[in-house]
N, C-alpha and C positions, 0 to 999 in steps of 0.2 A: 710856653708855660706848661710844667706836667703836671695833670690833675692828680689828685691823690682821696684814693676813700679810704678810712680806716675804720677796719673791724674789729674789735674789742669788746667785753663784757664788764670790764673798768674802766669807770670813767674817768678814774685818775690816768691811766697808763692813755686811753685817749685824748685827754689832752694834754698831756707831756709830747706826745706826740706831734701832735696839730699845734702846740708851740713852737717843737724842733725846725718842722715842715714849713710852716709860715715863715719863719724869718731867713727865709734862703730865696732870692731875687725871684727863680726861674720854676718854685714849684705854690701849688698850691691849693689847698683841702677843701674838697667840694662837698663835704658828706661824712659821714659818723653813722656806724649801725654796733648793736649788743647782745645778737647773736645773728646766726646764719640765717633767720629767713627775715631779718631784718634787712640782712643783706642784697640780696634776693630781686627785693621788692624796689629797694631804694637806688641799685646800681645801675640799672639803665635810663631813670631819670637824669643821675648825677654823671653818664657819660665819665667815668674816670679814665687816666691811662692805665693806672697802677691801685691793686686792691693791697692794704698792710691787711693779712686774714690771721686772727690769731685761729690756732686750732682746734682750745677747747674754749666751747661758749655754749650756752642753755637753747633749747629748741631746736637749733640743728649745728654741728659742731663746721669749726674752718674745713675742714677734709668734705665733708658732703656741699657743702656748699663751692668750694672751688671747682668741685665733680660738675655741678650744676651750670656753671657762670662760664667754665670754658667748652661747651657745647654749641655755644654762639661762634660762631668767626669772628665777628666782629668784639669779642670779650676782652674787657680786659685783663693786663699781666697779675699775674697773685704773688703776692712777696708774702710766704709763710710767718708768721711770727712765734718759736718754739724758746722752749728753756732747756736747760740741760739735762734734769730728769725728764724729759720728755722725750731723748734722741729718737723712741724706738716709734713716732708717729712722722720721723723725719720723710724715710722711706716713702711709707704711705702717703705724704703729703706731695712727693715726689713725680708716682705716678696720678697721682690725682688729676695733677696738671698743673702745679704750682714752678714758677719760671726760677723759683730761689728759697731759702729762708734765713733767715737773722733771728738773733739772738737777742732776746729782749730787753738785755742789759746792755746792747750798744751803745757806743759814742754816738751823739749826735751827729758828730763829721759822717759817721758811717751811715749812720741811717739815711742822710742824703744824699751818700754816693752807692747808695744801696738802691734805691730809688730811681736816680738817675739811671743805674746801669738795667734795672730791668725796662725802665721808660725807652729804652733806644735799642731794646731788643735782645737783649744777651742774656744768659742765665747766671742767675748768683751762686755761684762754684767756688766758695773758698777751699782748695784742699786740706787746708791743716783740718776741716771740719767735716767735710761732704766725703773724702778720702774715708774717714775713720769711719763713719757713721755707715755707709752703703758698706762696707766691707764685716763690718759689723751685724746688721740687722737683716740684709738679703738674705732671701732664702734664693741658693740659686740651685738651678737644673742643673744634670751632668752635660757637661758641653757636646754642644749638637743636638741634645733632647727636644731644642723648643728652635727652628729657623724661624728668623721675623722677615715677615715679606720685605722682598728687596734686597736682601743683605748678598746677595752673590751675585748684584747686580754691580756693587762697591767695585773701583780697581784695587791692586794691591796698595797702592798710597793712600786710598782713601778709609782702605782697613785701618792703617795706622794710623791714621789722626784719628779715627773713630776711638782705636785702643786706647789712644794717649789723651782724648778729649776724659775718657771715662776715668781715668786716672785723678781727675781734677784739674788738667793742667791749660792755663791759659793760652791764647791763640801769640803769644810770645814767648811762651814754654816750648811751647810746638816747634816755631819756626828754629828755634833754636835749639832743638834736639834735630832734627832734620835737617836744617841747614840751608833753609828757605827763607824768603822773605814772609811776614806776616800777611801781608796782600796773599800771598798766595796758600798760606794754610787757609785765609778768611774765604776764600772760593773753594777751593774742599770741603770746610762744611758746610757751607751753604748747600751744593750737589747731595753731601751725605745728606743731610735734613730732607729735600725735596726729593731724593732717591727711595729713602724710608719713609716718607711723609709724618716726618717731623715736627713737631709745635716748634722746638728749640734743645739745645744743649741739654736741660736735664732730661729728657725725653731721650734721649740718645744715650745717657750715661746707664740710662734703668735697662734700657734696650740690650746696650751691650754685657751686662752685668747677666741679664735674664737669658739670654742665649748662652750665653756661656763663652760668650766671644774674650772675655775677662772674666779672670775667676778674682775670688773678693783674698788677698795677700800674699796674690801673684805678681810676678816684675813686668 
């Protein structure tokens, strides 16, 4: 069963929510906070797997509070919750330490397979959306200005999954630009991650953006 806390400042959209979430066999919502130091306070009672963090909320917004929550090891994943005028806090939300974010206006299907995927450890990368947005709002360094510890540690394969993770592209994009099986792009990053000490995928995408290892509407 995947716990789920949802953070929100409406209480409507919280329990639209915690309806969606409920009626799916294998998850289910331990907890409701209505701003960030609600959050805070009430997250490690309710042990979640997965926080829904919207970003802007009164007393302390999703971005400071995700800052806060993944300083634990043991924290849990943060599924950002953004709107569309809002892209330029995607970013930020990014390096925060948030594992993904959705679109407020999702399908219900999604929101549970939204969930799901951050529950079992992956990061939510959709590229039609994550592609535009980081390429978009980064500010990046001239390449080679900022080395991130580790990175000349990578082989030259694990450069490219690196470049092609940051791209957006799934661990079956991969194998299939390569020519690999999935099993075996999914053990490259795993190496890339523990090589850079890595939380997950977006952490890796902001990484190779901020280095310069990818520039933002480059091939």
């Amino acid at each position: 069963m995947i716990r789920v806390f949802i953070a929100d400042d409406q209480a409507l959209v919280r329990s639209g929510f915690r309806m969606i979430l409920e009626a799916q066999p294998d998850i289910e919502v331990v907890g409701e906070a209505g701003d960030g130091k609600q959050v805070l306070a009430r997250v490690r009672e309710a042990a979640p797997d997965v926080v829904l963090m919207d970003i802007r909320m009164p007393e302390m917004d999703g971005l400071e509070a995700t800052r806060r929550l993944v300083l634990d090891e043991s924290s849990p994943r943060v599924l950002m919750l953004t709107t569309f005028d809002m892209n330029e806090y995607v970013y930020e939300a990014m390096k925060s330490g948030a594992s993904g974010f959705l679109l407020k206006d999702v399908r219900p299907e999604q929101l549970a397979d939204a969930v799901r995927t951050i529950a079992a450890g992956d990061a939510l990368l959709a590229p039609s959306i994550t592609r535009s947005l980081i390429e978009e709002f980064v500010r990046r360094p001239p390449p080679g200005a900022t080395t991130a510890p580790g990175l000349d540690e990578l082989t030259e394969r694990e450069l490219e999954v690196l470049k092609l993770i940051a791209r957006g592209m799934s661990n079956s994009e991969i194998a299939s630009a390569l020519f690999v099986s999935q099993a075996t792009v999914k053990t490259h990053v795993t190496r890339i991650l523990a090589k850079l000490d890595l939380r997950d995928r977006v952490q890796a995408v902001v990484l190779a953006y901020e280095s310069g290892l990818v520039q933002p509407g480059g091939e």
